[in-house]
C-alpha positions as CSV (number, residue, x, y, z in Angstrom):
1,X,0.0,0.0,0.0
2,X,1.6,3.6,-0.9
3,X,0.7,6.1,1.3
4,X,1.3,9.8,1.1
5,X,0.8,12.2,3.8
6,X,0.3,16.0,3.4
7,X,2.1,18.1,5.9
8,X,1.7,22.0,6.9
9,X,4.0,24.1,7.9
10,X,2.5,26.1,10.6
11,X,3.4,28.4,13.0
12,X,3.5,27.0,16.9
13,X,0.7,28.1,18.7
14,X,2.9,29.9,21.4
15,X,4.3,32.3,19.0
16,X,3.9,35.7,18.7
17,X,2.1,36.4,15.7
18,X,2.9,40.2,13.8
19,X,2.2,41.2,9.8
20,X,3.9,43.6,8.3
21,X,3.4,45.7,4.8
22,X,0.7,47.6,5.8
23,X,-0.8,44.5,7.7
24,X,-0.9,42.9,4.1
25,X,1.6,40.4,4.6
26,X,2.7,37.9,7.6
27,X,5.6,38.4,9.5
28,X,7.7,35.3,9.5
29,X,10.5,36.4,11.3
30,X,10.8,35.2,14.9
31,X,8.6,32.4,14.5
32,X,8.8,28.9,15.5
33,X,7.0,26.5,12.9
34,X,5.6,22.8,13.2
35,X,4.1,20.2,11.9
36,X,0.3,21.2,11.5
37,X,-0.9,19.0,14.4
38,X,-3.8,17.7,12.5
39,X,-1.4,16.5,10.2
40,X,0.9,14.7,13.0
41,X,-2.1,12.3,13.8
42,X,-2.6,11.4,10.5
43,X,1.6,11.0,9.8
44,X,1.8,8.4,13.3
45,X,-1.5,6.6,11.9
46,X,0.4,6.2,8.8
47,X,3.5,5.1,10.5
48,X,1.4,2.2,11.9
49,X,0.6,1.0,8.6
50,X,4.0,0.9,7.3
51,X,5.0,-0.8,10.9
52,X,2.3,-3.7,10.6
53,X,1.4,-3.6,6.7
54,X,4.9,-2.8,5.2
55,X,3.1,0.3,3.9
56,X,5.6,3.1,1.9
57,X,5.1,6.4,3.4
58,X,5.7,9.4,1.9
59,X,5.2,13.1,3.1
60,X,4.5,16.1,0.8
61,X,4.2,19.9,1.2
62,X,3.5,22.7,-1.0
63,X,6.1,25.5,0.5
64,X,9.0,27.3,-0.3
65,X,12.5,26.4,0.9
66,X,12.0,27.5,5.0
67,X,9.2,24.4,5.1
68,X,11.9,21.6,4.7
69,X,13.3,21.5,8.3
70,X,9.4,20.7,9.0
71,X,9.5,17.5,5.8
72,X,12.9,16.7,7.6
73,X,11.1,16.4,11.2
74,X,8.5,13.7,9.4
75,X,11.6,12.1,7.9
76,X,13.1,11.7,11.0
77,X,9.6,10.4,12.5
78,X,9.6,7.6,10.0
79,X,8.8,8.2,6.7
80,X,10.7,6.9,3.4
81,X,10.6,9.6,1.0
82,X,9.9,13.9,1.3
83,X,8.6,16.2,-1.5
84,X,8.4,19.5,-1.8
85,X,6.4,21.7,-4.6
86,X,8.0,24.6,-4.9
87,X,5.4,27.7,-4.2
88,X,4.4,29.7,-1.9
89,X,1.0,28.1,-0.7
90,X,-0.9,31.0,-1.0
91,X,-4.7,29.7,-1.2
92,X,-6.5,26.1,-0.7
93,X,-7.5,25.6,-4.1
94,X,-4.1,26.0,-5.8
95,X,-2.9,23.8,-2.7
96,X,-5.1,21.1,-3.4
97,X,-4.3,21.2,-7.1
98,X,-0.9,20.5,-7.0
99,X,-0.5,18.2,-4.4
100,X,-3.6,16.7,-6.3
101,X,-1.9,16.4,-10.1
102,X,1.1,14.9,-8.2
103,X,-1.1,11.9,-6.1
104,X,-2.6,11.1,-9.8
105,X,0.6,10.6,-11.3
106,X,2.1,8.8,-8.3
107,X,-1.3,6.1,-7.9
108,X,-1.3,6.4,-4.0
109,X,-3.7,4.1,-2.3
110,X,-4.1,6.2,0.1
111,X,-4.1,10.1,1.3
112,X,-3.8,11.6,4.7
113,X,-3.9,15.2,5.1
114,X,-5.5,17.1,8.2
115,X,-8.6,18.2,8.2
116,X,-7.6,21.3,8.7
117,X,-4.1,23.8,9.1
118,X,-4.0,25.8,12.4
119,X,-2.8,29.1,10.4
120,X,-5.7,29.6,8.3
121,X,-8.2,27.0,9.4
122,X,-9.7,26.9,6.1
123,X,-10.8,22.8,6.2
124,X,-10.7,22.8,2.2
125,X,-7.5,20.7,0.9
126,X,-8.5,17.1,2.0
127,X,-12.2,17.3,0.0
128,X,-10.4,19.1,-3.4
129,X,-8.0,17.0,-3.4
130,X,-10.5,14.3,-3.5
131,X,-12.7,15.7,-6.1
132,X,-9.7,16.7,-8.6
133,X,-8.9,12.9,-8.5
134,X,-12.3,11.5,-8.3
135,X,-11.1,9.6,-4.8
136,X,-13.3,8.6,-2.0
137,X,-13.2,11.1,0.7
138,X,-13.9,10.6,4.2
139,X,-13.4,14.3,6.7
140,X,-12.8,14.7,10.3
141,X,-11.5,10.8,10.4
142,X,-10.8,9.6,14.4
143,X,-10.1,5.9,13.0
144,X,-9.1,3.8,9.9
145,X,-8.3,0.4,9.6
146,X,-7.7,-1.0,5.8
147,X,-7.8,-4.6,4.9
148,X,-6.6,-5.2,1.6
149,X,-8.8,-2.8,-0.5
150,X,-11.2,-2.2,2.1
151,X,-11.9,0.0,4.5
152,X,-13.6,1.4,7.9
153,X,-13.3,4.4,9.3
154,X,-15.2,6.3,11.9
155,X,-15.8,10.0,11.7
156,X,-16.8,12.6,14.5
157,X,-20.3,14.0,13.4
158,X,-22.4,16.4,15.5
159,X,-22.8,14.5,18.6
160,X,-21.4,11.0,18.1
161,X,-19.4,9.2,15.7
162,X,-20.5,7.9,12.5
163,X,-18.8,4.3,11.1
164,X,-17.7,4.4,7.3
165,X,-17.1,1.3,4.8
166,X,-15.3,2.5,1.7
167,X,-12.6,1.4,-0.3
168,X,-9.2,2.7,-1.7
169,X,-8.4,4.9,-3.4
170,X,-9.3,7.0,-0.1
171,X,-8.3,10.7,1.0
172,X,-9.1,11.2,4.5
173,X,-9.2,14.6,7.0
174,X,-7.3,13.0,10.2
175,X,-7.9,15.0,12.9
176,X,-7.4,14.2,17.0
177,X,-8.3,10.7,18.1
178,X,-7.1,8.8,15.0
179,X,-4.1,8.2,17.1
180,X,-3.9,9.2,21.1
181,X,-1.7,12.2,21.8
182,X,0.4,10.1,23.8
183,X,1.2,7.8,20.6
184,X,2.8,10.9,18.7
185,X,6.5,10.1,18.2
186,X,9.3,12.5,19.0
187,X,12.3,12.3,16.4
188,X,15.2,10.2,18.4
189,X,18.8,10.7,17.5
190,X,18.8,7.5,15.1
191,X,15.6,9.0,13.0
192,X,17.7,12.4,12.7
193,X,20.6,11.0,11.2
194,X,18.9,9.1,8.8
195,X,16.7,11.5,7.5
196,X,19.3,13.3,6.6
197,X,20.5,10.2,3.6
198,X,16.5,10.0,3.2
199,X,15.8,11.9,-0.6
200,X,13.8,14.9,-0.1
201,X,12.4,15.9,-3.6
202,X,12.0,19.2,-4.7
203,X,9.7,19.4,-8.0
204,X,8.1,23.1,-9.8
205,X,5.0,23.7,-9.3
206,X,2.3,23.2,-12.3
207,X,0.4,26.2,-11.8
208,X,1.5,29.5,-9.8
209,X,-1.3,31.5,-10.4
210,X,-4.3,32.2,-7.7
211,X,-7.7,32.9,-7.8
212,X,-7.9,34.3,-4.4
213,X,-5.6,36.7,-2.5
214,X,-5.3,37.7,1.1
215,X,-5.7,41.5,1.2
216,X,-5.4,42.7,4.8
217,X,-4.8,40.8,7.7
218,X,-6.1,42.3,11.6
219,X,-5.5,40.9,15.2
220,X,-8.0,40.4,17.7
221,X,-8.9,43.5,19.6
222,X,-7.3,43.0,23.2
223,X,-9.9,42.1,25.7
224,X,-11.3,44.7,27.6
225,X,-11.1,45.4,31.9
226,X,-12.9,42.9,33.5
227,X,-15.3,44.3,36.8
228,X,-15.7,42.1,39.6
229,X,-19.0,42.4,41.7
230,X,-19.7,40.6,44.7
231,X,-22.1,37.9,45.1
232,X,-24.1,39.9,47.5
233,X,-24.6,43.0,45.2
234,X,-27.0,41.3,42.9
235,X,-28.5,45.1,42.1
236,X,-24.9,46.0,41.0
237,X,-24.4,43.4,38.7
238,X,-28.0,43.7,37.1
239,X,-27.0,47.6,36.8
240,X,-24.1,46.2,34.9
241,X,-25.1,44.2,32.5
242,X,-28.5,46.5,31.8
243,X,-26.5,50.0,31.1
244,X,-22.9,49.1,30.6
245,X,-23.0,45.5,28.8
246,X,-26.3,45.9,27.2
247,X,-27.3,42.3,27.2
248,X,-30.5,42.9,29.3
């Protein structure tokens, strides 16, 4: 089974996050980036196929050249082979389509990508690349097992869990709970070294142009003073909330 995993490179959640240009354009300087961790889950759950299936993995980013220390980190996790297209991922759709031309050239089995990246939280990749190659598609995945050409899944749904029977070829949106948080691996000395003999591909992109452009980007407001009233001045805290908050 060849399996391809599509990685983000996205900024740690503890950073500092600035634009610059007019607030047109974000500030990459000074920030720590990761694996998107949507992405992680799906890149372990992929590990355990190769571990118990003999699986190929493969990891694949759309990015310019400051995203390969993040391809190296899933190298080092485990898997066989890294590419990179060479663009600046600057919307989902052109995203989608050319990780999606190079999975239909390739004939994976199987697609993991998270269901969505922690930058932009835009939850669109996973389906396009699905519909550009006519694969079955199954979002917000928290378990897969695969048996030959079939499959079952489970998805999280609006208040439960729904169970999936599908076949390959698949493309699924991993999310938390397709793997425990505890199974996530950490890179040991022995993965670093070798993923640095491991090939990591770099190939042009098909298509550079976009449809859609970011024009201005704005931070949250910072949060206001907060007023604490006791418990026993209930008349205060109606007063409150009836002529400052305006909620009642």
């Amino acid at each position: 089974m060849k399996i391809i995993v599509c990685i983000s490179h996205v900024p740690d959640t503890t950073s500092k996050i600035n634009f610059s240009d007019g607030d047109t354009k974000f500030e990459r300087n000074g920030v720590q980036f990761v694996i998107n961790p949507n992405d992680e889950f799906g890149l372990t759950r992929a590990m355990w196929f190769k571990e118990k299936q003999g699986a190929t993995v493969d990891v694949i980013n759309v990015g310019l050249s400051d995203t390969e220390s993040t391809l190296r980190k899933a190298l080092a996790i485990g898997a066989d082979k890294a590419i990179r297209i060479d663009m600046s991922p600057e919307n989902g759709f052109n995203v989608a389509k050319q990780l999606a031309n190079y999975i239909k050239k390739e004939n994976y089995d199987l697609v993991i990508a998270g269901r969505e990246s922690i930058d932009y939280n835009g939850g669109m990749v996973p389906g396009m690349i699905a519909g550009l190659n006519n694969a079955n598609f199954i979002n917000n995945c928290i378990s897969l097992e695969i048996d030959g050409t079939n499959v079952t899944a489970s998805r999280e749904i609006d208040g439960g869990k729904e169970t999936i029977e599908s076949c390959i070829p698949l493309v699924i949106g991993a999310q938390k709970g397709l793997v425990e948080e505890s199974d996530l691996r950490i890179p040991n000395m022995r993965g670093i070294m070798m993923a640095r003999k491991k090939q990591l591909e770099v190939i042009p992109a098909i298509d550079a142009s976009n449809q859609t452009n970011s024009i201005e980007f704005e931070k949250p407001k910072p949060k206001g003073e907060v007023t604490l009233v006791s418990s026993d001045n209930l008349d205060e805290l109606i007063n409150l909330l009836h002529n400052e908050a305006k909620v009642i």
